[in-house]
Kinemage of the C-alpha trace (Angstrom):
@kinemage 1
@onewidth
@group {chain A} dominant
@subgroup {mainchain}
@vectorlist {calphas} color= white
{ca unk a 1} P -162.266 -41.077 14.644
{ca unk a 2} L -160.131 -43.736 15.115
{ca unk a 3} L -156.560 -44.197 13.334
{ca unk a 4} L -153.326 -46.315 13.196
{ca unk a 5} L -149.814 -44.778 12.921
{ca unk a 6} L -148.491 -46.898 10.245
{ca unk a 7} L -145.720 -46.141 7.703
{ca unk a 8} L -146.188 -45.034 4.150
{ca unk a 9} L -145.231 -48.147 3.088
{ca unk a 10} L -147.728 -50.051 4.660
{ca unk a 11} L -150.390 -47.682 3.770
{ca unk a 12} L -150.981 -44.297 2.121
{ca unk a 13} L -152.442 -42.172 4.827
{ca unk a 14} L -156.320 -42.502 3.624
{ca unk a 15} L -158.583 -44.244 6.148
{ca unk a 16} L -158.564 -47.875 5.529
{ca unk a 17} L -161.225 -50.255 4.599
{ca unk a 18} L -162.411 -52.563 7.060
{ca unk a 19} L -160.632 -56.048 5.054
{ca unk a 20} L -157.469 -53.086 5.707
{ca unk a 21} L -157.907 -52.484 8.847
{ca unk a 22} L -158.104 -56.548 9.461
{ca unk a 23} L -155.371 -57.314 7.540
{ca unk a 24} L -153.124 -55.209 9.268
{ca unk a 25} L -154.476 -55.976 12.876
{ca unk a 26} L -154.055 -59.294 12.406
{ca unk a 27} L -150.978 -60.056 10.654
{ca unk a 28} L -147.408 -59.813 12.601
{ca unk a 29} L -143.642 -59.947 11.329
{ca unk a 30} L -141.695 -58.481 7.833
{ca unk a 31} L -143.587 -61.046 5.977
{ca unk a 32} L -147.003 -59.978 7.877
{ca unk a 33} L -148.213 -63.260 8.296
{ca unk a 34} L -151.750 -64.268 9.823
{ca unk a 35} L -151.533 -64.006 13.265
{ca unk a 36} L -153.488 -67.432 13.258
{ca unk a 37} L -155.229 -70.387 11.284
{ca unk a 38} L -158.685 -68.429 11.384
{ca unk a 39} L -157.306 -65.305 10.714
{ca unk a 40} L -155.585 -66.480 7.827
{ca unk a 41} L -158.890 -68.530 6.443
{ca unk a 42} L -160.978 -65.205 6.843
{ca unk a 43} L -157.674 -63.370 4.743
{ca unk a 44} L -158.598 -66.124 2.224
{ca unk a 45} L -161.964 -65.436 1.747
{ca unk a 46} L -161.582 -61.797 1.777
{ca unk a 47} L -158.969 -62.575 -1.286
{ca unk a 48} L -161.368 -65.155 -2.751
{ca unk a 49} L -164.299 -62.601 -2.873
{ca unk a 50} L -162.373 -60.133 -4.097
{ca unk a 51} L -161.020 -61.622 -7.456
{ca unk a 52} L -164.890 -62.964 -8.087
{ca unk a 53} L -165.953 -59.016 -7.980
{ca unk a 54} L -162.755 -58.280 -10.220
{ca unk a 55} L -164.015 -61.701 -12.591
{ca unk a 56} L -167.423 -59.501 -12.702
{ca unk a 57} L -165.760 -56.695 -14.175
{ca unk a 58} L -166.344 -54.109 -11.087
{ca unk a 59} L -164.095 -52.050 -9.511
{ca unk a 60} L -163.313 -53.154 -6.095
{ca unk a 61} L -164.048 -49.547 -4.361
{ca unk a 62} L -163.711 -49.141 -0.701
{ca unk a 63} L -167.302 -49.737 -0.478
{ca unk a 64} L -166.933 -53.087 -2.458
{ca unk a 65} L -164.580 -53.864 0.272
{ca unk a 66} L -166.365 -53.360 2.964
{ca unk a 67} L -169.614 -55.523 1.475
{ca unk a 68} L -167.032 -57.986 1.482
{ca unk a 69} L -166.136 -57.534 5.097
{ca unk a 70} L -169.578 -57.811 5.903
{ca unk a 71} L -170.132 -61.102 3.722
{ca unk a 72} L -166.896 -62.949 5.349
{ca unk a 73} L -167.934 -61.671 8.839
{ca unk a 74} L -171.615 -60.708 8.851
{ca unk a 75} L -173.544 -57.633 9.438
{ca unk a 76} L -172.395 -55.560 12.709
{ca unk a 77} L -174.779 -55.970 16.051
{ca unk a 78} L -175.761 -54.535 19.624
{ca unk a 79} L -174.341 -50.937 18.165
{ca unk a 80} L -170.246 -52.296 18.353
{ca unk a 81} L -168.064 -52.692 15.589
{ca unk a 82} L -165.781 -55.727 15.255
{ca unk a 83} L -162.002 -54.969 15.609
{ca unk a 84} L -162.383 -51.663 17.101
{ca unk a 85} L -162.112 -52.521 20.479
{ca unk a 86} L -164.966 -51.245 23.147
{ca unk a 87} L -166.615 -48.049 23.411
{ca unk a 88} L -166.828 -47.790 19.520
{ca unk a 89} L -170.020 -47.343 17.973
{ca unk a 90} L -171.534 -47.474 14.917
{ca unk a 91} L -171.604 -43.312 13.903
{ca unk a 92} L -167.495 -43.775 14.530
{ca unk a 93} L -166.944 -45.725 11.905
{ca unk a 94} L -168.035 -44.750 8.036
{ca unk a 95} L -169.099 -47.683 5.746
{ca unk a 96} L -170.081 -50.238 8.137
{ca unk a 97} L -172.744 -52.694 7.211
{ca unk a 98} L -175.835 -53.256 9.990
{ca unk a 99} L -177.976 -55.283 8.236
């Protein structure tokens, strides 16, 4: 498995969901700003989606997270997993969406 050394305060030591893991691979800086205009629309939407699921009166589980990944960037393809780099497949990664 794959995992980031990050300090407590930017994240509790659990495995991250994949909005997370975007969020902190593509922010930079103290005030962890988007590292550009697209990442910062797709921030957006994850935000977006996420208040309508807390409007619905659901908890927003790690699961409901990654739906939402899968939403803002579509279902994963060819067996590789976006923002994991190459070489990463599918079984690595728990709670990805294929379809």
């Amino acid at each position: 498995m794959f995992s980031l050394t990050l300090s407590a305060e930017e994240h509790d030591g659990s495995e991250p969901d994949r909005v997370t893991f975007f969020k902190m691979t593509h922010t930079r800086g103290p005030k962890q700003l988007p590292i550009d205009a697209e990442s910062a629309r797709m921030m957006l939407l994850f935000e977006n989606l996420e208040v309508e699921v807390r409007e619905r009166g659901e908890e927003v589980t790690t699961e409901v997270r990654n739906r939402i990944y899968a939403e803002v960037m579509g279902p994963e393809k060819r067996n590789q997993v976006r923002g994991f780099g190459l070489g990463v497949g599918w079984a690595d990664v728990p709670g990805i969406i294929t379809e």
